[in-house]
N, C-alpha and C positions, 0 to 999 in steps of 0.2 A: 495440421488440418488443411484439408482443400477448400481451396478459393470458394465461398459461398455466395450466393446470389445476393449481390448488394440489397433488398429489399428485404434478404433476413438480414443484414447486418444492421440495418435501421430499427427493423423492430426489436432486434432482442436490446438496441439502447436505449428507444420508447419504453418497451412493456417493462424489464428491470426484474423480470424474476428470479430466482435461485438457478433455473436451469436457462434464464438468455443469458443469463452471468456470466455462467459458464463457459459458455459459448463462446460467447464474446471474446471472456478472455484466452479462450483458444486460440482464438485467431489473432487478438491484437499482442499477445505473450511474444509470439514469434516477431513480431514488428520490431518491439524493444531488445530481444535478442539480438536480432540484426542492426538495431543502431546503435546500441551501447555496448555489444560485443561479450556480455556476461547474461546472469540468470538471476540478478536480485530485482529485478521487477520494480524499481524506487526511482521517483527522481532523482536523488542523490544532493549532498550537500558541498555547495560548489565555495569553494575559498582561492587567495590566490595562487596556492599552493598546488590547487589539482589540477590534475594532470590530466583527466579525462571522467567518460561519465562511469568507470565499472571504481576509479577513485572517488569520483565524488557520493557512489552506492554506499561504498566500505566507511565512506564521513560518514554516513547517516546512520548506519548501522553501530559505527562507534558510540555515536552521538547518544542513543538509543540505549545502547550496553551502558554507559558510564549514566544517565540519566535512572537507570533502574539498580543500580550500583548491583550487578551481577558478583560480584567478588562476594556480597552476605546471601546470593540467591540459593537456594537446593534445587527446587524445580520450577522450568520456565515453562508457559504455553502459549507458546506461540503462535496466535490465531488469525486465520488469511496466509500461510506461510508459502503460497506460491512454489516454487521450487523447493525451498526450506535452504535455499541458498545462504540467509543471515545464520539460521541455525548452523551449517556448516562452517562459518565465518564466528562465530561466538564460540565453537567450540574449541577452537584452533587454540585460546586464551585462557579457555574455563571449560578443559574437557572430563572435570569431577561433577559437573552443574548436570541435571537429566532436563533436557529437552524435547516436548511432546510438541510436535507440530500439527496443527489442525488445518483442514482444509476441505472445501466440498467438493474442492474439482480433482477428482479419482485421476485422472490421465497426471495430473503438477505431480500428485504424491505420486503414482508409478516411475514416473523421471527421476524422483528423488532417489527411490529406494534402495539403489547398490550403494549409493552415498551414504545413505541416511543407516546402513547396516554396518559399514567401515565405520562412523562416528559415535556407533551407540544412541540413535536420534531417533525416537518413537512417531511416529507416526496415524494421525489418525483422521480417517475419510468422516466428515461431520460438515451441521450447517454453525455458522456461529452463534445460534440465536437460541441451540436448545444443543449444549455438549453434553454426552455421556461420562462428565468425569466426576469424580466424586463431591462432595463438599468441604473446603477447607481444605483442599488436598495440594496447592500451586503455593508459593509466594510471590509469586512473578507472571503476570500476564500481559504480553507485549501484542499490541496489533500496529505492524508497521506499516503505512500504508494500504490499508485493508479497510478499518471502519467504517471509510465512507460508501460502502458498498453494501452493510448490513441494513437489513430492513425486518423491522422496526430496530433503528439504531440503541433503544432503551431496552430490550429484550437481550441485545448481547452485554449490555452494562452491567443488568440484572444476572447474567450467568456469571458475568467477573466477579460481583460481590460476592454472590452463593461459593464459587470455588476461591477463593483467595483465603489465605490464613489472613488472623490477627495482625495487622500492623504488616502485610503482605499490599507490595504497589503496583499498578496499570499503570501502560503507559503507551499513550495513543499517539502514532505519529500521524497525521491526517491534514488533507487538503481540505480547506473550509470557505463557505463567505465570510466576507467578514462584517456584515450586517445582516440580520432576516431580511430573506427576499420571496416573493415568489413568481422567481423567472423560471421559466419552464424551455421548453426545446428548442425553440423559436425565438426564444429571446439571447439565448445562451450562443446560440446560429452552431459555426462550428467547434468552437473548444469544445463542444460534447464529444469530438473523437477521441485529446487527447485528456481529458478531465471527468471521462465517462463516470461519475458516482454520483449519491442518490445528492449531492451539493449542500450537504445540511452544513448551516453558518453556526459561528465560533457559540452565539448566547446559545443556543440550542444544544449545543455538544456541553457546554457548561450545568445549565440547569439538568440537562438528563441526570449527568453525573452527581448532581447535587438532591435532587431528588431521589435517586435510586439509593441513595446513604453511602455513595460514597466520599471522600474529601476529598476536592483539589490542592496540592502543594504548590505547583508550580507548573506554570504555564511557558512557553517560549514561540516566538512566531519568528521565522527563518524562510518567511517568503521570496525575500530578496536575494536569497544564497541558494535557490530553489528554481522559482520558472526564471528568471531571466536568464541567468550563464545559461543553464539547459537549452534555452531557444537561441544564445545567442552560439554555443558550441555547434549547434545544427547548421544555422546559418552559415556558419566559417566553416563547414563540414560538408555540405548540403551533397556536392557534387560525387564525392565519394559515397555517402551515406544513399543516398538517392539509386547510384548503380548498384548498390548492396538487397537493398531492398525492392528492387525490380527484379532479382535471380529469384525471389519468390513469391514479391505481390503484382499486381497489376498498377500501372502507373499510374493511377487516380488515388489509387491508397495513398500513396508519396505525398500527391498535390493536396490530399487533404490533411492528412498529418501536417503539411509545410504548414498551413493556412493555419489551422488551429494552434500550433504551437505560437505566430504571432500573435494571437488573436490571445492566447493564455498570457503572452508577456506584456500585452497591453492591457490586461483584466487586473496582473500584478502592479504595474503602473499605476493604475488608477483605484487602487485598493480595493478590487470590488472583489477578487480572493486573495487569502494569503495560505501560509502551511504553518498548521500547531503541532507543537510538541507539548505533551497533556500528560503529565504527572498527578495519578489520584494514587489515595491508600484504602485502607477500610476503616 
């Protein structure tokens, strides 16, 4: 995407429609390409062991695959699949499993598609809030990283129940408060560059799901293996990462990215967000 007049960049984070979403993540997609050097779009799950942020992606994604025990899956849908980079990375291990990746941004699935033909990997242009799939027809619906972006968050919960078979599991990997709040743009200052979602906190992601009939199994919060190493690998990176992303953004983007990234590791500090991993069934 070409550099846009910073005053669309603000609105389409204000307004938060299906198409500034998009937008948006047009533009900021390329940002995390350029700092983590892959195309899974994730914070990634940082241990002592990793190596970098496109390892700490492929943690999160394992994390994910073993949480929804993919080995009894038949069909997964994949919703928010950005690139459909995990689905590439899940098939590698489980390329009997049929995986439909949804997505509303048409240019992410265009990127996928030589990929996504070599892997056997379905593809479908949708919002998440009203999918054209059948009912009862998934046993697996994965949103990684993605449902803090759905609006109304209970409309796409409500589509997971309708399509999920019997005893078929969701599993939301999601940045969350971790108490109700209602801090708004102003209050949030800049982490909204790099935490741009609609910020809905952990009771709220809980009760949807419990209201909408489906069950919680099993909860996991992995905030701490999340935004800190993330801001502090940026940090110990900065100088490099910084000239990377000046060959395509303008140098205010950097300085706001920087800013926000502390600004998120001191929000994880003080528990005011953390990241769930949300295990429901039907």
């Amino acid at each position: 995407m070409n550099n846009p007049n910073p005053i669309d960049v603000i609105l389409w984070t204000v307004r938060r429609s299906e198409g500034d979403v998009v937008n948006l993540y047009n533009y900021l997609a390329g940002l995390m390409q350029v700092s983590t050097g892959g195309n899974f779009l994730n914070f990634g799950y940082w241990d002592k062991t990793t190596k970098g942020p496109v390892d700490a992606q492929t943690n999160l994604c394992d994390m994910v695959k073993n949480m929804a025990h993919f080995d009894e899956a038949e069909h997964i849908l994949d919703v928010g699949s950005g690139f459909s980079e995990p689905a590439f990375f899940w098939k590698k291990t489980h390329p009997n499993v049929i995986i439909t990746c949804v997505n509303i941004n048409s240019s992410q699935l265009k990127h996928a598609n030589t990929q996504a033909c070599i892997h056997g990997i379905n593809l479908l242009n949708s919002t998440a809030v009203k999918i054209p799939i059948s009912d009862e027809s998934c046993d697996r619906i994965i949103a990684l990283e993605s449902a803090q972006h759905f609006r109304p968050i209970e409309d796409f919960i409500s589509e997971a129940r309708r399509i999920l078979k019997k005893d078929g599991l969701a599993i939301l990997a999601i940045p969350v408060l971790s108490k109700p709040s209602k801090m708004n743009i102003t209050k949030i200052g800049i982490l909204k560059f790099t935490w741009s979602s609609e910020h809905y906190d952990i009771e709220t992601i809980k009760k949807t799901i419990q209201n909408v009939g489906l069950k919680i199994t099993e909860i996991k919060f992995i905030g701490s293996n999340v935004y800190l190493p993330l801001t502090d690998y940026y940090i110990q990176n900065r100088q490099f990462l910084r000239s990377e992303i000046l060959k395509r953004y303008p140098s205010y983007v950097e300085k706001i990215l920087f800013r926000s990234m502390l600004k998120m590791k001191q929000a994880a500090m003080d528990h005011t967000i953390e990241y769930a991993l949300v295990k429901c069934t039907k």
